[in-house]
C-alpha positions as CSV (number, residue, x, y, z in Angstrom):
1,X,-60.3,69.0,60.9
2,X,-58.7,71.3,58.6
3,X,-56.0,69.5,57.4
4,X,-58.0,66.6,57.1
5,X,-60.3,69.3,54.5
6,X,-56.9,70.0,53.0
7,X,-55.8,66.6,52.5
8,X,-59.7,65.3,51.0
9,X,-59.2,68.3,48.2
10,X,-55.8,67.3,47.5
11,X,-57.0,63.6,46.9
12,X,-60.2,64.9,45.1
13,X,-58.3,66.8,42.5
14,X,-55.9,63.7,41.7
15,X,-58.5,61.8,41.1
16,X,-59.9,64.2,38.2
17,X,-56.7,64.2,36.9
18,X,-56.2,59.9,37.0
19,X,-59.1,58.3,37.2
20,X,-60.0,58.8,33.8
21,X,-56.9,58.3,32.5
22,X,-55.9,54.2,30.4
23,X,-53.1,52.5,33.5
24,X,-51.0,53.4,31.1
25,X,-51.1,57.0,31.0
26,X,-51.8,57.0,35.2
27,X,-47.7,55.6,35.1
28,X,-46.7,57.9,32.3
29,X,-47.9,61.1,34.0
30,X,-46.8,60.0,37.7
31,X,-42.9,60.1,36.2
32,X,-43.6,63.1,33.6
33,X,-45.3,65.0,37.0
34,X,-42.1,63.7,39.4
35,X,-45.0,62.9,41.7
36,X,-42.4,60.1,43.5
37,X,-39.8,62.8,43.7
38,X,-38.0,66.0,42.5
39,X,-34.6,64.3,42.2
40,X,-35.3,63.4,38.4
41,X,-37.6,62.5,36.2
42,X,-37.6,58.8,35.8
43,X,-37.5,58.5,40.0
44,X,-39.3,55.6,41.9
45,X,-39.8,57.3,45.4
46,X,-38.0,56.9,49.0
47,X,-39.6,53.4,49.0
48,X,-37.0,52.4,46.4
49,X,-34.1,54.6,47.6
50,X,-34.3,55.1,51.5
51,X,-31.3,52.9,53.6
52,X,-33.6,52.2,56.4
53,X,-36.4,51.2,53.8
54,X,-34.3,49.0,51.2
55,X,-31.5,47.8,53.1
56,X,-33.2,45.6,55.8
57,X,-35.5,44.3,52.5
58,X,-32.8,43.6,50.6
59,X,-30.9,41.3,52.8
60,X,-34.5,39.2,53.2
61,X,-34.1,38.3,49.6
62,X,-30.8,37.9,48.8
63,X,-31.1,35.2,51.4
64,X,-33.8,33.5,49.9
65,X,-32.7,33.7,46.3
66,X,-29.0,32.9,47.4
67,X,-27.8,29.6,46.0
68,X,-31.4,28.5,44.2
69,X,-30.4,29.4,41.1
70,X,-34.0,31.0,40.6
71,X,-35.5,32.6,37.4
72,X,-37.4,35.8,38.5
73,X,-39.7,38.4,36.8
74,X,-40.0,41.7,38.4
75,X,-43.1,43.6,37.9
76,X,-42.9,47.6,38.2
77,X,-39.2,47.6,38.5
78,X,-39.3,51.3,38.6
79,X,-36.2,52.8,38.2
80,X,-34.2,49.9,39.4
81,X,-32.7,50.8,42.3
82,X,-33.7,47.8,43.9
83,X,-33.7,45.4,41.3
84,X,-30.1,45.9,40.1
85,X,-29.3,44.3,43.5
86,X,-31.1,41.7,43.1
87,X,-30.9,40.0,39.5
88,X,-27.0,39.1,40.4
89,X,-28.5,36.5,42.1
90,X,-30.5,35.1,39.9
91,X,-30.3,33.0,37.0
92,X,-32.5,35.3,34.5
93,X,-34.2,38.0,35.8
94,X,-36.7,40.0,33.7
95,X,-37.2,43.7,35.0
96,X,-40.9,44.7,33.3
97,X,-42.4,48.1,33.7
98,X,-45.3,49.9,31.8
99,X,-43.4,52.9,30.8
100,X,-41.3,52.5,27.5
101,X,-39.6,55.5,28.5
102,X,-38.1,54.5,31.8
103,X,-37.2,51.0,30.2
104,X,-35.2,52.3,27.6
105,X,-33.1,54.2,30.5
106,X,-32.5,51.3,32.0
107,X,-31.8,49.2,29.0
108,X,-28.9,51.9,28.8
109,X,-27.8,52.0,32.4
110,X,-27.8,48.1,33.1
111,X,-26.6,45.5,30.8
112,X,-26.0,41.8,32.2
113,X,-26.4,38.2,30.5
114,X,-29.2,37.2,32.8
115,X,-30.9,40.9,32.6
116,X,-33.7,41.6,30.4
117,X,-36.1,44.7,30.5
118,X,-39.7,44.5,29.0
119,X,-42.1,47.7,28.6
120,X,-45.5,45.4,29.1
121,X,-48.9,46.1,30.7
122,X,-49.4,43.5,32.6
123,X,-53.4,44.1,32.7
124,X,-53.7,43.7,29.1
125,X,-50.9,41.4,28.3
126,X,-49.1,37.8,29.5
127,X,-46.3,37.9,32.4
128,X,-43.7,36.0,31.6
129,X,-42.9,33.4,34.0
130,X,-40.3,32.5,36.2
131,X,-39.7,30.8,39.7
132,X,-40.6,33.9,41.2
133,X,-42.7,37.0,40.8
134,X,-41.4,40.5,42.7
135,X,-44.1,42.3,43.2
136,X,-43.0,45.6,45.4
137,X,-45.2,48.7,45.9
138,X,-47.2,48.3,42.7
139,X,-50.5,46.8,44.0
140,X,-50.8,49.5,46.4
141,X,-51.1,52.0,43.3
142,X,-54.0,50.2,41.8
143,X,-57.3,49.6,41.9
144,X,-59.0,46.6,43.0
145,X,-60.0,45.1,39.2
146,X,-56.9,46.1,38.2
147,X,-55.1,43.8,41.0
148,X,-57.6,41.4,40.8
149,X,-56.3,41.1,37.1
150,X,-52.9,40.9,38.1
151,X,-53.5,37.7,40.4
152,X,-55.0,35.9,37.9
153,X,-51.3,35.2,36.5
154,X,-49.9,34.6,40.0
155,X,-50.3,31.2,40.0
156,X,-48.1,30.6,37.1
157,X,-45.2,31.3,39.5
158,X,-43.5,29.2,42.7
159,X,-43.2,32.3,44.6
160,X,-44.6,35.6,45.3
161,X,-42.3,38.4,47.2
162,X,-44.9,40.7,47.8
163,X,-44.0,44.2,49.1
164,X,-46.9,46.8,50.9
165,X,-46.9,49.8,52.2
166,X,-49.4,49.6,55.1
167,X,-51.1,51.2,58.3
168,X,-49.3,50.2,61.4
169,X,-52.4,49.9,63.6
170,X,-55.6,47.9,63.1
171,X,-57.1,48.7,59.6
172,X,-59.8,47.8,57.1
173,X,-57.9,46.0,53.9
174,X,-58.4,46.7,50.7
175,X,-60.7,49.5,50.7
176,X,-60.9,50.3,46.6
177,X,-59.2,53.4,45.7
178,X,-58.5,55.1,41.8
179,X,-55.1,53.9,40.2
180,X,-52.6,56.8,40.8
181,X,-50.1,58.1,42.5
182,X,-51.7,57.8,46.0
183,X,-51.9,54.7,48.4
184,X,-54.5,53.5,50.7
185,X,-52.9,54.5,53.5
186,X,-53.1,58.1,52.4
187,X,-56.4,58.0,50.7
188,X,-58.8,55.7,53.7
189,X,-56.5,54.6,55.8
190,X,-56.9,51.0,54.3
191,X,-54.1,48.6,52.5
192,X,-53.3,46.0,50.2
193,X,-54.1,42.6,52.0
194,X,-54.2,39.5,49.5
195,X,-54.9,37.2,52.1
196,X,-58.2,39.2,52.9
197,X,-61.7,39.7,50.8
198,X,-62.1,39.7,47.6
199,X,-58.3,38.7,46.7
200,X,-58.4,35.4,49.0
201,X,-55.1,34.7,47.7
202,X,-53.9,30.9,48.5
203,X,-50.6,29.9,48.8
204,X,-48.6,26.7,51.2
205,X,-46.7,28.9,53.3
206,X,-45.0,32.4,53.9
207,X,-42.2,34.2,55.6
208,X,-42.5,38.1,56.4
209,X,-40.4,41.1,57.1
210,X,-41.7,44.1,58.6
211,X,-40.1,47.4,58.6
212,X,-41.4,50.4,60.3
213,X,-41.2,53.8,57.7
214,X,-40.6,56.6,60.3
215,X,-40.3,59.3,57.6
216,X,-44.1,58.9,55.8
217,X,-45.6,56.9,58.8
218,X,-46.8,53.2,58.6
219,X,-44.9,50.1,57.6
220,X,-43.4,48.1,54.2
221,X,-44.3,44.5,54.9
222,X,-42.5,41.8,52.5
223,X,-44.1,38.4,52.5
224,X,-42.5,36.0,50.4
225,X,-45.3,33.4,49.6
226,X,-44.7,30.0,48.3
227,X,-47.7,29.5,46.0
């Protein structure tokens, strides 16, 4: 009971410190805090760095972009750590994130024919499409409207590779949380289900990779959705 006391004062007090803030302040302040890691500044957390976490994922989409020849845009592409793995098999792939900061690092770091970084707010602005959207572990940092905004776009694009960190027992989807830091897991035990109310995302068919995260607790689900 008392860490549970703990843990509801720890989520109170980032919520006066987010919940007010524009989405992109939230993303600003989560890199300027380090609140995905002490490592460095401009650090995406163990879901982007991890072996056990990235390595199985990785292999899932290599194989399905392997030989298409597909155009991809990547939303949130963090620090990159997963995306510069991937856009060699692509035939353009556009890394977009929301902080101008950490794109200009990886302007610097990365530099390909077929690579492009954009700074964009993708609540406020157009995606620009591809064959396939990457979404991975962005929804789960948002609020519902602001996903809700998000999907609007999705159905400009063949494919959806859709990446969650969720509860690995039973659990009530989607339960609305402040954008910040935090996950739905941590906050109500909930997660980001697009199949479920009020996304009700439609799409012809899907393929899924599970992987159990035996550091922070629960699992990272990929479904790659053919819209």
């Amino acid at each position: 009971m008392f860490r549970s006391i703990i843990k509801n004062i720890k989520i109170f007090v980032l919520y006066c410190k987010y919940s007010k803030l524009s989405v992109k302040d939230v993303f600003n302040k989560i890199y300027n805090d380090r609140k995905w890691g002490r490592e460095k500044k401009f650090y995406s957390g163990p879901g982007s760095h991890e072996n056990e976490l990235t390595k199985p994922y990785l292999i899932f989409v290599k194989n399905f972009l392997k030989g298409k020849n597909y155009t991809v845009t990547d939303i949130g592409c963090g620090d990159f750590n997963i995306g510069k793995k991937l856009y060699p098999h692509s035939k353009k792939y556009i890394a977009i994130d929301i902080v101008e900061k950490l794109i200009e690092l990886n302007k610097r770091k990365y530099s390909n024919s077929n690579l492009h970084f954009k700074c964009i707010n993708v609540l406020e602005e157009k995606i620009p499409i591809s064959d396939c959207i990457i979404i991975r572990q962005v929804l789960q940092h948002l609020d519902n409207k602001s996903i809700e905004i998000i999907l609007k776009q999705i159905y400009n694009f063949k494919f959806l590779i859709l990446t969650e960190h969720l509860p690995k027992n039973k659990f009530i989807p989607n339960i609305d949380k402040f954008t910040g830091p935090t996950i739905r897991l941590d906050t109500s035990y909930s997660g980001v289900d697009l199949e479920k109310k009020p996304f009700n995302l439609k799409f012809k068919s899907k393929k899924e990779l599970i992987i159990e995260d035996k550091n922070l607790g629960g699992i990272h689900k990929t479904i790659i959705y053919k819209l």
